[in-house]
LOKOLFI-792266 format. One record per residue (C-alpha): residue number from 1; residue in three letters; x, y, z. Coordinates in Angstrom, 1 decimal. Layout:
% residues N
ATOM  seq  type      xx      yy      zz
ATOM  NUM   ALA       X       Y       Z
...
//
This chain:
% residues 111
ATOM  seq  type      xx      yy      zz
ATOM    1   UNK   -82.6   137.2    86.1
ATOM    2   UNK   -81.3   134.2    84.6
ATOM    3   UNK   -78.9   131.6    85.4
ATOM    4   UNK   -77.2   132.8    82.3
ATOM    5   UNK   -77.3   136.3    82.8
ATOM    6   UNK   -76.2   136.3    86.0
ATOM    7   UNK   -73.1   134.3    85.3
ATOM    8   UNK   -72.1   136.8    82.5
ATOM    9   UNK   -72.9   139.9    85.7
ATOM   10   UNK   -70.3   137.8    87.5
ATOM   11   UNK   -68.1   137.6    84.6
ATOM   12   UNK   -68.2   141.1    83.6
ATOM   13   UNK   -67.3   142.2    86.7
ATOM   14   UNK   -64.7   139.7    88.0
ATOM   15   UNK   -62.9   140.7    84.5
ATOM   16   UNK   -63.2   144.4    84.8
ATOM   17   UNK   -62.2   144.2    88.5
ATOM   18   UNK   -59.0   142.0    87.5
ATOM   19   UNK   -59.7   138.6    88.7
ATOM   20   UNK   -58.6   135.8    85.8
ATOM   21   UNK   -61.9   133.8    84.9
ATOM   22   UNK   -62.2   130.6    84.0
ATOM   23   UNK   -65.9   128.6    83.2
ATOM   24   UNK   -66.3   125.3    80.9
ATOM   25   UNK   -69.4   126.1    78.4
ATOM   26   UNK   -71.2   123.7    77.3
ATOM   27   UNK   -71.2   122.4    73.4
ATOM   28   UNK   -73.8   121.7    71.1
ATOM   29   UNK   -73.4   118.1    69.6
ATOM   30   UNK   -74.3   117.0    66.0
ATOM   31   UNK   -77.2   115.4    67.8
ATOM   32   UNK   -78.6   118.6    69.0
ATOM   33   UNK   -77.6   117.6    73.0
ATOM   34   UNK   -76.1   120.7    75.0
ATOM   35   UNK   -72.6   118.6    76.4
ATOM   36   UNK   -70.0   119.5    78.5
ATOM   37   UNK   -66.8   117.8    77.5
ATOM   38   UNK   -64.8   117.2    80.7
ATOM   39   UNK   -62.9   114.5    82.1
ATOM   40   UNK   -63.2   113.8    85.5
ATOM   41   UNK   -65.7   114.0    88.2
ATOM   42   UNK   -69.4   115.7    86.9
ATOM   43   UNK   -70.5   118.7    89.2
ATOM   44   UNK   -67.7   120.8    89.3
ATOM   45   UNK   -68.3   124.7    90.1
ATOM   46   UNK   -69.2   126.6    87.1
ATOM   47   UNK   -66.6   129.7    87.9
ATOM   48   UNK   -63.3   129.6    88.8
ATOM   49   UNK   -61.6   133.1    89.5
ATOM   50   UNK   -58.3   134.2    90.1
ATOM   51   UNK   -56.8   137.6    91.8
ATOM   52   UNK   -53.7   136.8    93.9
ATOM   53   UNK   -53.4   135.5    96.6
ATOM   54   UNK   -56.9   135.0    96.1
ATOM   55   UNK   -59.0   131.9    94.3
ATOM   56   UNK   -63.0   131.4    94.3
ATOM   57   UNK   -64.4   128.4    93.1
ATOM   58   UNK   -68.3   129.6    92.9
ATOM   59   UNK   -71.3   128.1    91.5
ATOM   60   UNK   -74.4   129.9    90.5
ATOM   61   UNK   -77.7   129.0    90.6
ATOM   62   UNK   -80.9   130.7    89.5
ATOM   63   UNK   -83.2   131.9    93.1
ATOM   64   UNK   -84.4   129.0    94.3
ATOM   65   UNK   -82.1   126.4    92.6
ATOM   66   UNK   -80.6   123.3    94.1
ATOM   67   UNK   -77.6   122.1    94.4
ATOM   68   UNK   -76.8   118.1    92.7
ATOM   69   UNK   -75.3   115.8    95.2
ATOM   70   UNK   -71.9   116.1    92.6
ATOM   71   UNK   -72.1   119.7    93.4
ATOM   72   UNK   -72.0   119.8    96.7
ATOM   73   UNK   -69.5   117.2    96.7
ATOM   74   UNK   -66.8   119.3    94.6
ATOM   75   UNK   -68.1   122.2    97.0
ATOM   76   UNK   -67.2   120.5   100.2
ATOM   77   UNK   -64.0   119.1    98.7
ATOM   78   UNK   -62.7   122.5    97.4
ATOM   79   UNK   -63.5   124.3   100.6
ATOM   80   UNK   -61.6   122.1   102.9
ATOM   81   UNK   -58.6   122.7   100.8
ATOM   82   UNK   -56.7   125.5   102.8
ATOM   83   UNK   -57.0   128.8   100.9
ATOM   84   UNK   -60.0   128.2    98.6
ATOM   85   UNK   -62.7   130.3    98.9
ATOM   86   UNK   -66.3   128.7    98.3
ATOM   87   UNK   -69.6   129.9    97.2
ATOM   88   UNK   -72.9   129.4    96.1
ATOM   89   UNK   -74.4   132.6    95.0
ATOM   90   UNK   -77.7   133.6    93.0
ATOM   91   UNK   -78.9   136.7    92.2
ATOM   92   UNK   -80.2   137.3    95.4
ATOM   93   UNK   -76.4   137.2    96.8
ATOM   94   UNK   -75.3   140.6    93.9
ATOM   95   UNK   -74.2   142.8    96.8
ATOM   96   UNK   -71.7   140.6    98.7
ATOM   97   UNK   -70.8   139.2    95.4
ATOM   98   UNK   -69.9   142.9    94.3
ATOM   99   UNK   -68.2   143.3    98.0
ATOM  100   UNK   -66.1   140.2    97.7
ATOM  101   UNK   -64.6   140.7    93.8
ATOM  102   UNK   -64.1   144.3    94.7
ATOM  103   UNK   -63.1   144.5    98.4
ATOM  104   UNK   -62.6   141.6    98.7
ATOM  105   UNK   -64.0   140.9   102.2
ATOM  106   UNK   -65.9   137.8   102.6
ATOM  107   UNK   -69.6   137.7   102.5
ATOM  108   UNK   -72.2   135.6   103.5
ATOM  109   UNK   -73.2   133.7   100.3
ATOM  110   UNK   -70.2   131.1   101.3
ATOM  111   UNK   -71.7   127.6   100.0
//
């Protein structure tokens, strides 16, 4: 599975389990570059859901994919701030991410 086609799994099932969803895609330039447009730090998580009281901050990677230094900085940032949950989850993590958007108990894929 693909980075890609895992984030729109997550997607589709944070929507269809209630959770607001919110994830920056990238654009394609004029000059054919793929380009984020943000304003601020680089490396911030690629999901952020929403279910109160509840808010994940979550970035995905493909199996075997590494976190950038920027990443794990907004990562460790985010989960020292008192009620944010934090995770890094790839395919390999489906079942706890399936128990902790629809049960919400926490899992083990915690960043």
């Amino acid at each position: 599975m693909t980075e890609r086609e895992f984030q729109r799994a997550v997607i589709d099932l944070a929507r269809l389990m209630g959770w607001r969803v919110h994830h920056t895609r990238p654009a394609l330039t004029q000059r054919g570059r793929w380009l984020t447009p943000i304003q601020g730090d680089a490396g911030f998580p690629d999901l952020v859901l929403c279910r109160p009281p509840r808010l994940i901050v979550a970035e995905l990677k493909r199996v075997g994919g590494k976190l950038s230094p920027a990443q794990r900085g907004w990562l460790d940032a985010l989960s020292a701030c008192a009620g944010v949950e934090c995770y890094l989850w790839t395919p390999d993590d489906w079942d706890a991410v399936v128990r902790m958007l629809t049960e919400g108990g926490n899992n083990n894929a915690q960043a």
